[in-house]
NUNURO-176409 format. One line per 3 residues: their letters; for each residue x, y, z of C-alpha. Coordinates in nm, 2 decimals, decimal comma, padded with zeros to 4 digits. Layout:
# NUNURO-176409
A = X Y Z  ...
This chain:
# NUNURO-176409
XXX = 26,13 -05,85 02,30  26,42 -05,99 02,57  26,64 -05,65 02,48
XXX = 26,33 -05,42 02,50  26,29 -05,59 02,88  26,64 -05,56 02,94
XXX = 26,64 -05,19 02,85  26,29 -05,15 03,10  26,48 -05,33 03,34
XXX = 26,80 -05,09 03,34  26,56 -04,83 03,33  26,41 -04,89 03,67
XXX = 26,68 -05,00 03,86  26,90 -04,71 03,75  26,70 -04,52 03,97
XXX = 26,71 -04,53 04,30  26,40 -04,58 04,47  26,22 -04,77 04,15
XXX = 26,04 -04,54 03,83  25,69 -04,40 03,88  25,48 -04,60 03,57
XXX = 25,41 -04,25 03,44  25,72 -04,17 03,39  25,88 -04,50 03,29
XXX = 25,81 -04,41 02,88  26,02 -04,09 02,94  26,30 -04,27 03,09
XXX = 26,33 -04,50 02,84  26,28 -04,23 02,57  26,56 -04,08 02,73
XXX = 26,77 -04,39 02,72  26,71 -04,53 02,42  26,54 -04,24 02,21
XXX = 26,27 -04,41 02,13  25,95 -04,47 02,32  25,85 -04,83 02,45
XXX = 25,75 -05,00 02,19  25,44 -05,22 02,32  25,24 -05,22 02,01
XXX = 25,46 -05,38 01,80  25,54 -05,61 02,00  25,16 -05,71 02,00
XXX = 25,01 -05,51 02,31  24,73 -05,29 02,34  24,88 -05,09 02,65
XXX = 25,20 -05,03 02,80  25,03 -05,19 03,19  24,97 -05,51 02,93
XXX = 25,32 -05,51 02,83  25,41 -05,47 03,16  25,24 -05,75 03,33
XXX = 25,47 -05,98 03,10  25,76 -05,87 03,27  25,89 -06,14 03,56
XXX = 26,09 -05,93 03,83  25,87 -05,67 03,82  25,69 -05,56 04,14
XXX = 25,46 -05,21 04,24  25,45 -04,98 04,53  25,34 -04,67 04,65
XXX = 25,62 -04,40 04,68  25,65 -04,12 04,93  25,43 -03,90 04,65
XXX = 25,14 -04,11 04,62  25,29 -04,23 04,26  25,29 -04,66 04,17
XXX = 25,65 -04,72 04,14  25,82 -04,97 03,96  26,11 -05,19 04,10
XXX = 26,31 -05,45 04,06  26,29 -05,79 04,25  26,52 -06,04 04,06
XXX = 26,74 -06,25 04,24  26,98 -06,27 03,92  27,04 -05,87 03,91
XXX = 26,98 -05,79 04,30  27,33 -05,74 04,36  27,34 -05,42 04,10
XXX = 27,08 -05,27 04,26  27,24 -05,27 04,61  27,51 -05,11 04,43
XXX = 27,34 -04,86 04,28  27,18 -04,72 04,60  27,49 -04,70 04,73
XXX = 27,59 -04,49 04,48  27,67 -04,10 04,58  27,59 -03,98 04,18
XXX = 27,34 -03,98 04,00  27,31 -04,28 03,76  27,21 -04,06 03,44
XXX = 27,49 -03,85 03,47  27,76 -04,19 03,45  27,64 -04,39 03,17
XXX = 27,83 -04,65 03,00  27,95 -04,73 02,65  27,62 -04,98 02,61
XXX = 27,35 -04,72 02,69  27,53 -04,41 02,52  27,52 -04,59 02,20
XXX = 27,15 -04,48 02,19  27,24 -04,16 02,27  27,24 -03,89 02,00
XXX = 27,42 -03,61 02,19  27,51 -03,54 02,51  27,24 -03,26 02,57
XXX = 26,99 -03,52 02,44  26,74 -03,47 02,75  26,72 -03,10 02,65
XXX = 26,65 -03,17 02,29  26,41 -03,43 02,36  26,22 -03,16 02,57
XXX = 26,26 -02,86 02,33  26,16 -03,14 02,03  25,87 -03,25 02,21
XXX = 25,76 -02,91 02,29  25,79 -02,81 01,91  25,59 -03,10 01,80
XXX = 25,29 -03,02 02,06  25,27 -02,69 01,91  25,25 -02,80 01,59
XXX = 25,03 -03,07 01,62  24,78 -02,85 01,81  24,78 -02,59 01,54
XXX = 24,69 -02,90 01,25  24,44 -03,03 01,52  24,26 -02,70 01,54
XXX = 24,27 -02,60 01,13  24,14 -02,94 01,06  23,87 -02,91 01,32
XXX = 23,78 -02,59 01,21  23,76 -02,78 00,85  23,54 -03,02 00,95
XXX = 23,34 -02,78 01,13  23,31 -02,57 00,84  23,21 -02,88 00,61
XXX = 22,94 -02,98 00,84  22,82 -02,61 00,82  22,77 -02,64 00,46
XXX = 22,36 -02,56 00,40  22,40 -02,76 00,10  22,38 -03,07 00,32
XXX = 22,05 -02,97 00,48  21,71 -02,98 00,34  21,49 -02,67 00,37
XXX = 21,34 -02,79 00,72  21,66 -02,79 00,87  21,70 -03,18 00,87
XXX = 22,08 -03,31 00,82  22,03 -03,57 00,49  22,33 -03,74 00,54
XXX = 22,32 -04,02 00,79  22,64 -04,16 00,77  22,74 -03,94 01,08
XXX = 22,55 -04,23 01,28  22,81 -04,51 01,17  23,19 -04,32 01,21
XXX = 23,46 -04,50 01,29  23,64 -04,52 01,63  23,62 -04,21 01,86
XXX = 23,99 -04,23 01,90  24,07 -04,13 01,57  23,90 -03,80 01,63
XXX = 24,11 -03,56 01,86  23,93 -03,28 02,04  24,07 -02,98 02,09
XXX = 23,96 -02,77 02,41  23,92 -02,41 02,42  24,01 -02,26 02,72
XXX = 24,08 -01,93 02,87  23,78 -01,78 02,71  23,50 -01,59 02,91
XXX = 23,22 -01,67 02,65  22,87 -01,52 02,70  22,64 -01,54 02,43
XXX = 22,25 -01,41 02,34  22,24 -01,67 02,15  22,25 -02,03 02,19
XXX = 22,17 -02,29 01,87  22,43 -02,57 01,96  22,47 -02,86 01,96
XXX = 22,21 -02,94 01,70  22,08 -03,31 01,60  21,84 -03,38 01,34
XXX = 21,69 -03,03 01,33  21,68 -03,04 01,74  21,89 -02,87 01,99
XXX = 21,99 -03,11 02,23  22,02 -02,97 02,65  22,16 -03,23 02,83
XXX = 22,46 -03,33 03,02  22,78 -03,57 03,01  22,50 -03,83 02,80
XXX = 22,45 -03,58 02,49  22,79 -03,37 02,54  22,92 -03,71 02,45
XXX = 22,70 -03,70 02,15  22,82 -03,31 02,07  23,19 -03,46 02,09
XXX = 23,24 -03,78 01,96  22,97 -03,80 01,70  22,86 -03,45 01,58
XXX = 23,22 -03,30 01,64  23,16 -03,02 01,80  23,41 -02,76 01,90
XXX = 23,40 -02,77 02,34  23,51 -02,53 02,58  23,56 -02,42 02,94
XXX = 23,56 -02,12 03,14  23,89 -02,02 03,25  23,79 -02,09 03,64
XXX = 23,62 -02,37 03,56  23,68 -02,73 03,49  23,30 -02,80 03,33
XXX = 23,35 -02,87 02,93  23,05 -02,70 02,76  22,88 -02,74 02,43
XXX = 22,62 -02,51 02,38  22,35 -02,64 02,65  22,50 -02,92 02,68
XXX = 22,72 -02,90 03,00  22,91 -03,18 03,21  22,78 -03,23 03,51
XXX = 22,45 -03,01 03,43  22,14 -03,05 03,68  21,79 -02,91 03,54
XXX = 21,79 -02,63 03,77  22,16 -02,53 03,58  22,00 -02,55 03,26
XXX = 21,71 -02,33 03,36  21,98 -02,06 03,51  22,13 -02,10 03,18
XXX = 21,84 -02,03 02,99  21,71 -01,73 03,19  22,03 -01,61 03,07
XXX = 22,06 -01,61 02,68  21,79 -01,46 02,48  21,75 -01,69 02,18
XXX = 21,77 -02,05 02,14  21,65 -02,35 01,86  21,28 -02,37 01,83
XXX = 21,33 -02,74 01,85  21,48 -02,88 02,20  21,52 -03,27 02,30
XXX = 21,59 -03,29 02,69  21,82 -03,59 02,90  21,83 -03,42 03,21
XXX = 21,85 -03,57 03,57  22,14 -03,80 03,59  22,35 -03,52 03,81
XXX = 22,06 -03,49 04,03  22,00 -03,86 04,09  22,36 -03,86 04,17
XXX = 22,35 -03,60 04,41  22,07 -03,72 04,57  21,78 -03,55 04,46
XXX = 21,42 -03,68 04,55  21,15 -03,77 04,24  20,94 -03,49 04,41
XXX = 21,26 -03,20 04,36  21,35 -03,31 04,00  20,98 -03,30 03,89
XXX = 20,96 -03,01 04,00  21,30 -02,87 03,84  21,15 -02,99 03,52
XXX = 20,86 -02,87 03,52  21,01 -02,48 03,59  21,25 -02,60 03,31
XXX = 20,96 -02,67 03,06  20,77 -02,37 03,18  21,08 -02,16 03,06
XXX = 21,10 -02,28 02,75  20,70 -02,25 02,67  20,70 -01,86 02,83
XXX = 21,04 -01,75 02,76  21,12 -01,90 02,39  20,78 -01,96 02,26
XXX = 20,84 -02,32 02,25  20,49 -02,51 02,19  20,49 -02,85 02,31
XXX = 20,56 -03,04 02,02  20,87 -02,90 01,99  20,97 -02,99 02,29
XXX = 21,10 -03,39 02,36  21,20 -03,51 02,68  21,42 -03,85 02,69
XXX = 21,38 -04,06 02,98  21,69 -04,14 03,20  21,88 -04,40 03,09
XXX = 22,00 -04,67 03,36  22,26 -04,57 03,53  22,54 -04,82 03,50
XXX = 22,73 -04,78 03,78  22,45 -04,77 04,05  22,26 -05,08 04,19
XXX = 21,90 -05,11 04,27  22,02 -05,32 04,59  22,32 -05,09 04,69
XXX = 22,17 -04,75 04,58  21,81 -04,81 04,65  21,74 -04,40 04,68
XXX = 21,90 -04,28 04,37  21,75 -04,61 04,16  21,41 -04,54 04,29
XXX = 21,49 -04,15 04,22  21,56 -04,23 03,86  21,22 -04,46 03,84
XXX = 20,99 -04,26 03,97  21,16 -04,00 03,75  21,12 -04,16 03,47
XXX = 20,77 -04,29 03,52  20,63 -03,93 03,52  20,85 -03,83 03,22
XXX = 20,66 -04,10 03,06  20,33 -04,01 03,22  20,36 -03,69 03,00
XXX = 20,25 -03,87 02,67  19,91 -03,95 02,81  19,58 -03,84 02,65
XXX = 19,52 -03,43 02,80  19,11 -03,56 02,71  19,20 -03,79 03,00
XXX = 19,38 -03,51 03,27  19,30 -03,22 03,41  19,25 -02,92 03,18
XXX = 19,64 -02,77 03,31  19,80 -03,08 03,18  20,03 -03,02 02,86
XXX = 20,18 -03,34 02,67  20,51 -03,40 02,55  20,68 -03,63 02,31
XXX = 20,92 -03,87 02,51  21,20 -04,06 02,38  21,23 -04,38 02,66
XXX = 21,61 -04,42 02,68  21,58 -04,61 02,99  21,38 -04,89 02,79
XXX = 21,62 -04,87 02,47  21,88 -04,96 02,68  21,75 -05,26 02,89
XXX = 21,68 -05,58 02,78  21,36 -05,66 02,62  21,05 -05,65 02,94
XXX = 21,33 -05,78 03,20  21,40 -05,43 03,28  21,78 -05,53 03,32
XXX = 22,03 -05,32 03,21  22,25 -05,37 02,90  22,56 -05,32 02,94
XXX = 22,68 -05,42 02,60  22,59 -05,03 02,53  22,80 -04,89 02,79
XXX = 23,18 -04,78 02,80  23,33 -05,07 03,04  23,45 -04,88 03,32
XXX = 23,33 -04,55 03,54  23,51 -04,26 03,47  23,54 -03,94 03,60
XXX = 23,37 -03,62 03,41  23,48 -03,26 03,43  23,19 -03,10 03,58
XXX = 23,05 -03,31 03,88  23,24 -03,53 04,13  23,05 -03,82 04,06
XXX = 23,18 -04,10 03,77  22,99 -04,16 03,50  22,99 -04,50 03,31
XXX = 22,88 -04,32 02,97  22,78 -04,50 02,64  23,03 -04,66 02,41
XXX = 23,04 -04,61 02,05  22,79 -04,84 01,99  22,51 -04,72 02,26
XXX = 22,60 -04,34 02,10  22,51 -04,48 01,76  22,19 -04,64 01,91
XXX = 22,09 -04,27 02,10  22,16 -04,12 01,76  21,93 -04,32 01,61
XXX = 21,65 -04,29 01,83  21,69 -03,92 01,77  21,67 -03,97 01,40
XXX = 21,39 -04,22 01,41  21,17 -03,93 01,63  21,26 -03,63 01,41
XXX = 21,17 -03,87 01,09  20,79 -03,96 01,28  20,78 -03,61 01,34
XXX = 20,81 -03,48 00,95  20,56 -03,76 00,91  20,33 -03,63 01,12
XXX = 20,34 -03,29 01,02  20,05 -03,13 00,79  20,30 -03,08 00,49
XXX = 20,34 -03,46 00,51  19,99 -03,54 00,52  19,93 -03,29 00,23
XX = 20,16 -03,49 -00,01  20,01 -03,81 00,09
């Protein structure tokens, strides 16, 4: 570990002016011809690794980049040195570093090496994708109502060993949208179930070329309800099952109870004239709590999201009981699933630990983790099961 810090060290003080941390695994790649290597030395990151490091101090550069220098009284003096220097440092190495050099044109070959292997690592990321995709295709898998047997897709192992490949660069209009498709139901959503299309149903995603929004099917990052009802006044054919999670977005930007009701119910209204949809085929999910806004800092968007989700939720009630224009819905409450039991408090054992910023809105998201993903996909399962239980074919073999 002490020559691995010595090697950062001479890394960062060989350049005048300190190392931007993004670039620090290059330099040492460069130097050594080897990346930093943190993880055998027990650390998850390379900032973990870093933090170890006495003498090490950060500041902001004339770019905007955090730069790493050198403040160690023991080596001081070879840094005033080195900004006197006229020459650049890389090009007068001596006999210690170029030992870990493998040619003189080394930075080239690194970069032409690197270049190669990104090729060819994208090509094996998108044949085994397109594997996978193919496998989970298979019709052999489903039963004759369209209902995915195998379960084991709710207990994969860590998202990271997954990469996802993104299609860009592709104007894509389609008639036809059936993606992405859960249990027999197409889910329309945003950043909550494109999460779902990505990391557990494995999904191919794409974007438009002038666009930074990742799609999957309906499900769009950074999607409001009005978006989704543009979308679907543009396609022509779509599931005849559809779960909704729409309204996050809005709640973000602001929106009032009154606007996104209505939004929904113009949504609904499209899928019952346009697609034929009855309304039991047709599940709304609540909102679930937003992690990353406060009932005391954000009291507008929190109420928003309440009031929201009370008339979501109003929508199983008995139509005996309404006015003769009222139509019922299934409803999945997410916003319950994901609280504690009757405190109303949010979970956060279920969500990802930070906020993070998503490709189709402005506003971060603190999505689910792998765990509160499982959970969603097994409320989805759990209401497509009570479905096939409720249906007459059920009662018929009963």
């Amino acid at each position: 570990m002490e020559e691995t810090v010595a090697l950062i060290k001479s890394c960062i003080i060989s350049k005048k002016g300190g190392v931007p941390i993004t670039d620090l695994n290059d330099e040492f790649q460069i130097l050594v011809g080897e990346s930093i290597p943190y993880r055998r030395l027990g650390f998850a990151s390379l900032r973990a690794f870093l933090q170890t490091i006495d003498g090490l101090e950060t500041n902001w550069n004339n770019f905007g980049e955090q730069t790493l220098r050198i403040n160690d009284s023991k080596i001081s003096h070879i840094d005033r040195l080195i900004c006197k220097q006229k020459m650049d440092y890389s090009k007068t190495r001596n006999k210690y570093y170029k030992q870990f050099m493998r040619n003189g044109n080394f930075r080239h070959d690194h970069d032409d090496r690197r270049q190669r292997n990104r090729l060819i690592y994208n090509a094996d990321r998108i044949k085994k994708r397109n594997q996978d995709f193919t496998q989970r295709r298979d019709l052999n898998l489903f039963g004759t109502n369209g209902v995915y047997k195998n379960k084991n897709f709710l207990y994969l192992e860590e998202e990271n060993h997954h990469p996802i490949v993104i299609e860009t660069n592709q104007v894509k209009k389609y008639d036809s949208v059936y993606e992405p498709v859960a249990n027999g139901q197409q889910l329309l959503g945003d950043d909550f179930f494109l999460q779902l299309a990505i990391r557990n149903l494995h999904l191919p995603i794409w974007r438009y070329k002038d666009s930074l929004a990742l799609h999957c099917g309906l499900c769009i990052s950074g999607q409001t309800i009005s978006d989704c009802t543009r979308a679907l006044r543009n396609i022509n054919t779509i599931s005849n099952r559809v779960m909704i999670l729409l309204g996050s977005v809005d709640v973000y930007n602001n929106a009032t109870c009154e606007e996104m009701v209505y939004d929904m119910t113009e949504l609904l209204q499209v899928l019952r004239s346009k697609f034929h949809l009855s309304n039991t085929a047709i599940t709304i999910c609540t909102l679930p709590p937003l992690a990353n806004l406060s009932i005391y800092a954000h009291k507008k968007q929190s109420m928003a999201l309440l009031s929201f989700n009370n008339w979501i939720r109003s929508l199983t009630d008995d139509p005996s009981k309404r006015d003769p224009s009222f139509i019922n819905y299934s409803v999945i409450d997410l916003y319950e699933k994901f609280c504690f039991d009757e405190t109303y408090v949010t979970n956060y054992d279920w969500y990802q630990t930070q906020a993070r910023r998503v490709s189709g809105t402005k506003h971060s998201y603190v999505l689910w983790n792998m765990k509160g993903r499982k959970r969603t996909m097994s409320f989805i399962c759990e209401e497509e099961d009570t479905d096939q239980s409720r249906s007459p074919s059920s009662l018929s073999m009963q």
